[in-house]
N, C-alpha and C positions, 0 to 999 in steps of 0.2 A: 590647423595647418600652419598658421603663422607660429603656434607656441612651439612647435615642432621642426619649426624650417624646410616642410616638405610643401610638394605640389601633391593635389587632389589624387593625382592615380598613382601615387606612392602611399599613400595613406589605407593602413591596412584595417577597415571598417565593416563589422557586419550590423546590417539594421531587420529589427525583428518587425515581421508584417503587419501582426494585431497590435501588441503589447507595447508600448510608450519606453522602447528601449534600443539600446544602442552598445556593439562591443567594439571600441577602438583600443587598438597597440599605443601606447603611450611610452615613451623613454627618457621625458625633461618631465625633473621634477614641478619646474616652471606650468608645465603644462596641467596639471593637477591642481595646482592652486588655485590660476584661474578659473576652472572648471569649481572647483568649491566655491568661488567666489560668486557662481554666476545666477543671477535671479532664473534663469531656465532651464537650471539642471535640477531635478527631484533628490537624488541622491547618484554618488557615486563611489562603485565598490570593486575591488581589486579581486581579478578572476583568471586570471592567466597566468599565476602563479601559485605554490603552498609554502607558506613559511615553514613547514617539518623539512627535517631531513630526510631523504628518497628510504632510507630504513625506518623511521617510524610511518612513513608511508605505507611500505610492505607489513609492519607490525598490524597497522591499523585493516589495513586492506584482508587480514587474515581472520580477524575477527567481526568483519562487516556480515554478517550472516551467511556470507557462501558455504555449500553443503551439498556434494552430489554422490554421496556415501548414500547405500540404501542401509537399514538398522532391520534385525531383529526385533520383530515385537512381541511385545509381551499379548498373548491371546486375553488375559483379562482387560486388556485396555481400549477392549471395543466389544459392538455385539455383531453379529448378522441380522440381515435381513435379504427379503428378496428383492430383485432375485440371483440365485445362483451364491448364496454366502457374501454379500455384498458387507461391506465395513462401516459401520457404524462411531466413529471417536466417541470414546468415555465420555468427552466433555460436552457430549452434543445432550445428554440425557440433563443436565446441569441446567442448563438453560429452556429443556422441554420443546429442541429444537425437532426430533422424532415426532413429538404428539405434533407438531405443526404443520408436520407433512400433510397430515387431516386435511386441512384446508387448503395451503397451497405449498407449490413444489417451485416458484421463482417462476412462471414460466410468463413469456413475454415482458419479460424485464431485463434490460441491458445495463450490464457492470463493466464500467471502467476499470482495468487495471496496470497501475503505471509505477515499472518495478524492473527487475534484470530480464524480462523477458518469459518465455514457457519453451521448456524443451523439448527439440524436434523430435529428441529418443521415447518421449512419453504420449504414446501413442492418443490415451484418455482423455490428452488435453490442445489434443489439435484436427480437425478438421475430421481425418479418417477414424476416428473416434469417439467422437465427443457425443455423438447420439450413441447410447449404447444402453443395454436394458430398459430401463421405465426411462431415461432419459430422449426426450425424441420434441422434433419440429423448432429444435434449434441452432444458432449459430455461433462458431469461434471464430476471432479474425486479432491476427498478428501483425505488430509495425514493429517499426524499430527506428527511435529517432535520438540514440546513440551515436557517438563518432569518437572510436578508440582510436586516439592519436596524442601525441606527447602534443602537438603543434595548434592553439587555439583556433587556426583561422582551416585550419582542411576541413573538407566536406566529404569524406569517406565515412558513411555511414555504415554501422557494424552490421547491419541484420536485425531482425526479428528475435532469434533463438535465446535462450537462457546460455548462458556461460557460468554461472555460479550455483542456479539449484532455489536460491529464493523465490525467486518469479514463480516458478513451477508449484512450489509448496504453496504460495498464496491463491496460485489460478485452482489448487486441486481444496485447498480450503472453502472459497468458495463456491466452486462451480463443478468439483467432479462430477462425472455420472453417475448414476444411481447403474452401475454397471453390472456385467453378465461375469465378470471374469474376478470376482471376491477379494476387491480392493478396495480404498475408502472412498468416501459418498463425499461430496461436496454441502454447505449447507441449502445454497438455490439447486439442485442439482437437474432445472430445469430451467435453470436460463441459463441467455445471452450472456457471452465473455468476449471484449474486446480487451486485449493485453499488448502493454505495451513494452519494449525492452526501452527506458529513458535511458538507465543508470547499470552500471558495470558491480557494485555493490549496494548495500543499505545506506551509508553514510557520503554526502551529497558534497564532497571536497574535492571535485574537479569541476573546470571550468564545464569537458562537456557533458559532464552526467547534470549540471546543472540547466543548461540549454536545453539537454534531453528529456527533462521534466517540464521546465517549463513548457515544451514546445508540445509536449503529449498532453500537457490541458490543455492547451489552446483548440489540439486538435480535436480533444474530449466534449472539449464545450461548447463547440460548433457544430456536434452530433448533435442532431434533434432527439434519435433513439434511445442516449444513455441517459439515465436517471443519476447512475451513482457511480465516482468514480473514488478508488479504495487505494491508499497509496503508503504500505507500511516502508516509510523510506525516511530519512530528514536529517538533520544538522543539528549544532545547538545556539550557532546565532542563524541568526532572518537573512534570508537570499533574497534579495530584492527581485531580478527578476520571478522567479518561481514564486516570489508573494503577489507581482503584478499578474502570472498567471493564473492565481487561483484566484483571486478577485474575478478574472475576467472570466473564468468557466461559474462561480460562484453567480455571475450576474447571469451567466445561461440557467440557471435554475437548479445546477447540478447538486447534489448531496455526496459532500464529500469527505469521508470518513480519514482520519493520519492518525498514527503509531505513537502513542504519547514517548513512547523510546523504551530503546532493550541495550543494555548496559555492553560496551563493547571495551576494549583496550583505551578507549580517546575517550569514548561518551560518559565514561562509568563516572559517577558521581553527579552530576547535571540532575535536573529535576525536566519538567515535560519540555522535548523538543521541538524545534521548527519544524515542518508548517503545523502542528502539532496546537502549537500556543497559538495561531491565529482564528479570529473571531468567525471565518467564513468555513474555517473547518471542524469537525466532530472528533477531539480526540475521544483514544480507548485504548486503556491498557490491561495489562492481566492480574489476576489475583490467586491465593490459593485456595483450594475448595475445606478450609477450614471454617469452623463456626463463627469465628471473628473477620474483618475483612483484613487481609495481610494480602501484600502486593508479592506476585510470584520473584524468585530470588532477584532476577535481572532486571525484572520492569521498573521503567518509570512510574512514579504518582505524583499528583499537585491539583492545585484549583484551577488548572484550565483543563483535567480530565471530566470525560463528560459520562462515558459507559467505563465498565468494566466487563471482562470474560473471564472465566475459570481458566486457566492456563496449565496447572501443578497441583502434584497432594502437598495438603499438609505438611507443614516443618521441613520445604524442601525436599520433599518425599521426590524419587526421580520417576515423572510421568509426566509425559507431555503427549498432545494431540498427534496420532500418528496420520502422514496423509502419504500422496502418493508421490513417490522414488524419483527420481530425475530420469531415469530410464525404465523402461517397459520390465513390468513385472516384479517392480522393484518400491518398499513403503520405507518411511523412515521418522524419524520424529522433528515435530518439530513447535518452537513453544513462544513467548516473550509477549511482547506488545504488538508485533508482526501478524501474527497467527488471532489473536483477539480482536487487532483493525479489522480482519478477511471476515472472519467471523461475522462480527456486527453488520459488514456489509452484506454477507449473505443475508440476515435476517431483516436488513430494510428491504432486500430484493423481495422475501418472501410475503413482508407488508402491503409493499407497491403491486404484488402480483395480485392481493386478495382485494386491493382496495386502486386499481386502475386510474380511478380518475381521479384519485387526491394529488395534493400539492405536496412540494416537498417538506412545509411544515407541518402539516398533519402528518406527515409519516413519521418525522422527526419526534411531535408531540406523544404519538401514539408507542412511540421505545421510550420517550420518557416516562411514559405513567404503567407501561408495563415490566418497569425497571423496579428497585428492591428501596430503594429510598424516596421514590415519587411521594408527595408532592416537594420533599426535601434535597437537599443537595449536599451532600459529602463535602469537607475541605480539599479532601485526595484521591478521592474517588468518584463524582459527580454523582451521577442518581441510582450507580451500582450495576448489579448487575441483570442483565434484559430475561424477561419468561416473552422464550419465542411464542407458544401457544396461547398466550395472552394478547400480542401484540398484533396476530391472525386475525383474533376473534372481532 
């Protein structure tokens, strides 16, 4: 106040409840300094504005994963099953997530997922839906702690809904039904899905898609029910707040899987992203299902990836994991680091289901050694890629 020249109730200040954080307007350089200077500031980082121009904005924002196209798919690039012709992704068979079913289907296990949300047009993946064929005796629940506004300090919260199509592809990655109506299957396709809309896109350059993440761990990791929460989103430098909140969902016990990165218009070139590269979280990226390990075109690799997934054929070949459409009745594809985070969280769900009373590092230990380079570790690929049916047994 004094750096500023203002009285207390001019001072435009928001303070976060759990997290050792604080958003104030700032307009004297003066003011900043101090603040750097002060033994009782941790760190302090600029959020209320983007140094891009509002067009590379819109470039960027184009290529952040949004997608609510439904695709033709290619009938080889799945199988049936029951019931009713239900869909099956090629790359489930990759990792022996099918044979897994054997022993468990996810069930009583609760997945975090904090992403643009799950669309209210897809029926599969919200409420009047979500029990549907062999899928049954569980729960979806939708927040939304988003706030589309040009202006840092409003509190108009967006909703719940997907507006872009990613959210949806990850909630149907994970948790589709094992449905009556011959669409694709999720990997748990018998658990719990709490989805959260944080973020407006994949790439984490606004102040509130930043708030909105951070604040869906908080909320995540204050759930006694969620095990694991699955967050194919991130940046390429460290968000302070959102690194305070995954510490703090991390200290809940939570397992928490991020998107080593899928190369976008801004990110293309970067190596593994935030939160991605921190130690409280499991990245995992994608590879192609070729005999040598080759990272699918767009993914990130590096020594802080920890899993891989099959993503793509060979040499770029175009096939990616078909899941389900933003709207009812509708499938489409979709691939990168995104779809490989969902993935792997599905199959810890399936771990945690068969093995209830483990801790989160036994389940963790138990994908490592049912992974392709166990007891070893890849420079770029961590310990490769997981055999679901291994990791059941």
């Amino acid at each position: 106040m004094k750096q500023e020249g203002i009285s207390k109730d001019k001072l435009a200040l928001v303070e976060h409840e759990i997290i050792n954080v604080m958003d104030v307007k700032v307009e004297n350089i003066k003011t900043i300094i101090a603040l750097r200077r002060s033994a009782n500031v941790r760190y302090l980082q600029p959020n209320g504005y983007n140094k891009f121009t509002e067009t590379t904005a819109v470039l960027e924002r184009s290529s952040s994963g949004c997608d609510k196209n439904g695709d033709h798919i290619n009938p080889t690039h799945y199988t049936t099953i029951a019931p009713n012709n239900a869909q099956v992704s090629w790359h489930f068979d990759k990792h022996n997530i099918q044979q897994a079913w054997n022993l468990s289907t996810g069930a009583g296990v609760t997945v975090g997922l904090i992403d643009t949300g799950v669309s209210e047009s897809q029926q599969l993946l919200n409420p009047s839906g979500f029990n549907d064929g062999y899928s049954n005796g569980r729960f979806v629940q939708k927040y939304g702690t988003f706030i589309d506004s040009f202006w840092w300090w409003s509190s108009n919260y967006d909703g719940p809904h997907d507006k872009c199509g990613h959210g949806t592809a990850m909630a149907s990655t994970i948790a589709s039904p094992r449905n009556d109506h011959g669409m694709p299957v999720g990997v748990a396709y018998n658990s719990n899905l709490i989805a959260y809309r944080a973020t407006e896109d994949v790439l984490l350059d606004d102040y509130h898609e930043r708030k909105g993440v951070s604040d869906a761990l908080v909320q995540l990791g204050n759930r006694s029910d969620v095990k694991i929460i699955s967050m194919s989103i991130g940046y390429i430098w460290s968000i302070g707040n959102i690194s305070d909140a995954v510490k703090y969902a991390y200290s809940k016990n939570k397992l928490i899987f991020a998107a080593g990165g899928t190369s976008t218009s801004f990110t293309n070139g970067f190596g593994v992203i935030f939160p991605a590269t921190m130690n409280e979280t499991v990245a995992v990226t994608g590879v192609d299902d070729g005999s040598n390990y080759e990272r699918c075109e767009t993914c990130h690799s590096g020594s802080k990836i920890d899993f891989t997934i099959v993503m793509e054929g060979d040499n770029n070949t175009s096939k990616a994991p078909p899941v389900l459409g933003f709207y009812n009745g509708e499938r489409r594809y979709t691939g990168g680091s995104s779809v490989a985070t969902a993935t792997t969280a599905g199959i810890a769900a399936l771990v945690w289901s068969r093995y209830p009373s483990w801790s989160r590092t036994q389940v963790l230990n138990r994908l490592k050694q049912s992974s392709d380079f166990y007891p070893n570790r890849d420079g770029s690929f961590g310990y490769g890629n997981i055999d679901a049916l291994q990791a059941v047994q």
